[in-house]
C-alpha positions in Angstrom: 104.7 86.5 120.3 103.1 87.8 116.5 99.4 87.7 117.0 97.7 86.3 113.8 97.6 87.9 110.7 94.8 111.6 108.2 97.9 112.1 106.9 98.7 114.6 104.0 97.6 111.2 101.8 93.9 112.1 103.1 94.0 116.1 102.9 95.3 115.5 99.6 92.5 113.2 98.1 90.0 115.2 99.8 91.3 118.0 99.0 90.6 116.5 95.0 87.0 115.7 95.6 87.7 112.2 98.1 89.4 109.2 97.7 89.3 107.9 94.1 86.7 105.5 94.2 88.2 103.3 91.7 91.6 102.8 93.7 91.2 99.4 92.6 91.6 99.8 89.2 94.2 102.3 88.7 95.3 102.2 85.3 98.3 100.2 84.9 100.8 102.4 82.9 104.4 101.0 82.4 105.2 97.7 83.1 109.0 97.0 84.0 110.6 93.7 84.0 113.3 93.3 86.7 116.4 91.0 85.9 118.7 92.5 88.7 118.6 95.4 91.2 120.2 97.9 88.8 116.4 97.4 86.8 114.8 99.1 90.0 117.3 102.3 90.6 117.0 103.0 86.9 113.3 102.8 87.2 113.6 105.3 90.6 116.1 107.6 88.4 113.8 108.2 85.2 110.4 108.9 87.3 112.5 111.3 90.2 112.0 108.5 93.0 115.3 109.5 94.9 117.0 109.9 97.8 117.9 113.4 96.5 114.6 114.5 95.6 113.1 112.9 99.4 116.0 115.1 100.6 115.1 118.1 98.9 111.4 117.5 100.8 109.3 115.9 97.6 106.9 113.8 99.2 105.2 112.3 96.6 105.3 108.8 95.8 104.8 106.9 92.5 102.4 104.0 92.8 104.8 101.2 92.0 103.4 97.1 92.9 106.5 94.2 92.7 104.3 91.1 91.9 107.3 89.0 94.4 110.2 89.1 96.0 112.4 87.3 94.2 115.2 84.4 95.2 118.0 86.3 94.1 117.2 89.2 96.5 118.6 87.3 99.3 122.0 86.3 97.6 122.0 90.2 96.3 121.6 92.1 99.5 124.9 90.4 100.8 127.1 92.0 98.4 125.2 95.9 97.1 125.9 98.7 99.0 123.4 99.1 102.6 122.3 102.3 100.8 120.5 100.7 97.8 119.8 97.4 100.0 117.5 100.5 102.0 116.7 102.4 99.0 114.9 100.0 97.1 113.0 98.2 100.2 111.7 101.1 101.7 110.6 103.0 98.3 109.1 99.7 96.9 107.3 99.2 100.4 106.3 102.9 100.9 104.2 103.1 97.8 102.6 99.4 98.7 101.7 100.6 101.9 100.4 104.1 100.6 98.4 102.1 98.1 96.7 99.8 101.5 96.4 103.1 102.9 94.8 104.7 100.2 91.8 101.8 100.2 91.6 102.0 104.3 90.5 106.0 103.4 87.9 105.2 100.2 86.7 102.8 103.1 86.6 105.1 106.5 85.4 108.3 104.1 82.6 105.8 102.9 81.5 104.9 107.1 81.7 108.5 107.8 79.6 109.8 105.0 77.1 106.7 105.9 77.1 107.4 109.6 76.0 111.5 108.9 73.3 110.7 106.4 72.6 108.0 109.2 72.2 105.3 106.9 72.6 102.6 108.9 69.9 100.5 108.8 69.5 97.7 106.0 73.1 98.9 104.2 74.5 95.8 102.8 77.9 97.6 101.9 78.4 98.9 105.5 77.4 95.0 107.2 80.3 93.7 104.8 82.4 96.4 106.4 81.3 94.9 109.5 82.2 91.4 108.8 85.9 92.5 107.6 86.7 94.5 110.4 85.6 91.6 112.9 82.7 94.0 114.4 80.0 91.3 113.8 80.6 87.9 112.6 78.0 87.9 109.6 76.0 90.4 107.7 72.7 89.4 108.8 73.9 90.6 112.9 72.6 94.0 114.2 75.1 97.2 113.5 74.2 98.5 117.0 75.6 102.1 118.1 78.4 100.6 120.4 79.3 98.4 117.0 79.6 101.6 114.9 81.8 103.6 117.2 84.1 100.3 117.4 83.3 100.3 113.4 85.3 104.0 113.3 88.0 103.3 115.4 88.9 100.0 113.7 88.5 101.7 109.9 91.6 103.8 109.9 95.0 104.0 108.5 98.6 102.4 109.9 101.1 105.1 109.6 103.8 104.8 106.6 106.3 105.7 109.1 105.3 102.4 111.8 104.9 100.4 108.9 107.7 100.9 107.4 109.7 99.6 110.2 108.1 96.7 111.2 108.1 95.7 107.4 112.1 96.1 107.9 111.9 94.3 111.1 109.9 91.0 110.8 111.3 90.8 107.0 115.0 91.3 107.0 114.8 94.0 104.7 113.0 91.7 102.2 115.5 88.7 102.8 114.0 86.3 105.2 113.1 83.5 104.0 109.3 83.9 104.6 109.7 87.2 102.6 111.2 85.5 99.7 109.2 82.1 99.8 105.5 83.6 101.0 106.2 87.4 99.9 105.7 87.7 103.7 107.1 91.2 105.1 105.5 91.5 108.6 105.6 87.6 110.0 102.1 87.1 110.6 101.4 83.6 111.7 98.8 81.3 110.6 97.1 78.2 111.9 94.9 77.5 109.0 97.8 74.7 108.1 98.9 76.2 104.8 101.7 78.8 106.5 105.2 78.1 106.0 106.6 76.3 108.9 109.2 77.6 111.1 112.4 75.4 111.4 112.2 75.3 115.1 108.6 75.3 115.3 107.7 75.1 119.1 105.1 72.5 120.0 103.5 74.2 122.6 102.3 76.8 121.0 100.5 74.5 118.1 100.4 74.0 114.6 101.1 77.6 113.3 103.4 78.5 110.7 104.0 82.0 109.1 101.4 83.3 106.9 102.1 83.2 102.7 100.9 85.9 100.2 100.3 86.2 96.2 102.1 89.5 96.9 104.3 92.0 98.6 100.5 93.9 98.4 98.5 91.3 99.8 101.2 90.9 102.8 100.7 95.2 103.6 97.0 94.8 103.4 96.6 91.5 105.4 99.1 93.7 108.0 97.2 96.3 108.3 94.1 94.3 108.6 95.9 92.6 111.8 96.4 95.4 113.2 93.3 96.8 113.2 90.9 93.7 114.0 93.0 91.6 116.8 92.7 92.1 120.2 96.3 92.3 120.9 96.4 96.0 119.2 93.6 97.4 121.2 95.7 99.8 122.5 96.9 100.8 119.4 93.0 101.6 117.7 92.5 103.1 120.7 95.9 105.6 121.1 94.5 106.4 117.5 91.0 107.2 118.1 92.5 109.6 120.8 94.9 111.3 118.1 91.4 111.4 116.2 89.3 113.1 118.7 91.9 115.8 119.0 92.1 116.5 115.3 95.7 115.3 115.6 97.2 113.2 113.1 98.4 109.8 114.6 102.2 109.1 114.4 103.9 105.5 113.7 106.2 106.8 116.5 103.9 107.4 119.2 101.3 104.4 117.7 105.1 102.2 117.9 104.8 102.5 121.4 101.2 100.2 121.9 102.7 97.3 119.8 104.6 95.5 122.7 102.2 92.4 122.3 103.3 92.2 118.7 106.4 90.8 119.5 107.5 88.1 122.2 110.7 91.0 123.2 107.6 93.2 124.4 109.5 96.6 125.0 112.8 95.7 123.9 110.6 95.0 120.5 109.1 98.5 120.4 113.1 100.2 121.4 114.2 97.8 117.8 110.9 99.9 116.1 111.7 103.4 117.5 115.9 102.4 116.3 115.0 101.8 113.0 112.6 105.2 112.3 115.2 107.3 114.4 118.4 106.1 112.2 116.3 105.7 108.7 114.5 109.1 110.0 111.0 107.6 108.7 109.1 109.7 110.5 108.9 111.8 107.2 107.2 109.3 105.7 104.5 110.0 107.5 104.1 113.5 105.6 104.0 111.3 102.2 101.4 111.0 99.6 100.8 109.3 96.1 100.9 111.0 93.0 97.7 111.1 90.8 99.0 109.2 87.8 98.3 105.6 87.3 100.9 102.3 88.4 103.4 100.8 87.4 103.9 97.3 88.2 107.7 96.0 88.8 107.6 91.9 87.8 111.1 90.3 88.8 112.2 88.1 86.4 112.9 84.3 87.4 
């Protein structure tokens, strides 16, 4: 059952001074509306966003937002070749989850440089950091040393390659219909009463339904959020944290292998996981980093 909602990318920005501290507000700087899937491999031609140039071991990736997924994605998918069905979900999810990735690092480079200068005490910015990552429950509680070292471990990025596949996974490749109605790639339920509801909603396990986003974007970093606050991925932080301690960098392979709670097929779950990143070989995503120019923002036309 879905529990409620230092890669190259970080030598790279550190490497350039630290994570840009205006992620945020990257400069928007092409704007491409799509009428049909052709729209997006042109786009992927004219900037060098290929297969052949991922081939030829170019890691970088643009920074490219779709605003939704739209209707006609479903219907599309049936009929395109599985290559550009592949192409354009994993390149237009890579850079969103780069992107998520990108503000977990201004985030955890922010904690580290606050827990050296030990500025701890009375630092608004590092209680809201709290709150978020479930730590305390409101800014006024105590940041206590076991709260900071739980803090750290919780703070950190989800591999692009572990990502990836679980965005293939609980989507469809884009296609379910939570993923074209709630932009919802990882099926993250919600009980708040405004999820979409399951047509075979099960009583027993209450009034949940699957969790609706604005965005493709807001779906990666509500994701990644999950994964690094519930209880159910523990294991997860924790096989992390041990990559950390031994200057290692943590795999989505090896982290694939804590996520049996994510699922209700428990192992069989993680096998589907390890499938898709051994036949799509994403473990080289994993190696991937953004390019230092601004965005470009893909809007699907109705």
């Amino acid at each position: 059952m879905k529990m409620p909602a230092r890669s190259l990318l970080y030598v790279a920005l550190t490497a350039l001074g630290g994570v840009h501290p205006a992620y945020s507000d990257t400069a928007i700087i092409r704007t491409v509306e799509s009428k049909s899937y052709n729209d997006v491999l042109q786009l992927f031609n004219e900037i060098g966003y290929t297969a052949e140039q991922w081939q030829a071991g170019i890691r970088e990736v643009p920074r490219i937002e779709i605003t939704s997924i739209p209707q006609r994605w479903q219907e599309v998918t049936r009929t395109i070749p599985v290559s550009d069905k592949k192409n354009i979900f994993f390149r237009l999810t890579g850079s969103g989850i780069l992107q998520a990735n990108e503000k977990i690092l201004s985030e955890r480079e922010h904690l580290l440089n606050a827990i050296n200068k030990k500025d701890i005490q009375e630092n608004e910015w590092l209680a809201s950091l709290g709150v978020k990552y479930k730590v305390i429950k409101q800014e006024s509680d105590k940041l206590d040393n076991a709260a900071m070292i739980e803090l750290k471990k919780r703070v950190d990025i989800v591999p692009p390659s572990l990502a990836l596949a679980q965005a293939a996974e609980e989507s469809g490749w884009g296609t379910s219909r939570f993923a074209i109605q709630g932009n919802s790639l990882f099926g993250q339920w919600d009980f708040s009463g405004k999820g979409i509801k399951p047509k075979e909603q099960r009583s027993e396990l209450g009034n949940y339904g699957i969790a609706a986003f604005e965005s493709p974007q807001d779906s990666i970093e509500a994701y990644m959020l999950n994964l690094n606050t519930h209880r159910a991925y523990e294991r997860m932080r924790q096989k992390r944290a041990v990559f950390r301690q031994q200057n290692k960098e943590p795999t989505g392979w090896d982290l694939a292998k804590t996520l049996d709670k994510y699922s209700e097929r428990g192992n069989d779950y993680v096998k589907s996981l390890h499938a898709i990143m051994s036949y799509n070989k994403l473990n080289d995503a994993d190696q991937a980093h953004l390019w230092d120019k601004g965005k470009i923002v893909v809007s699907p036309a109705p």
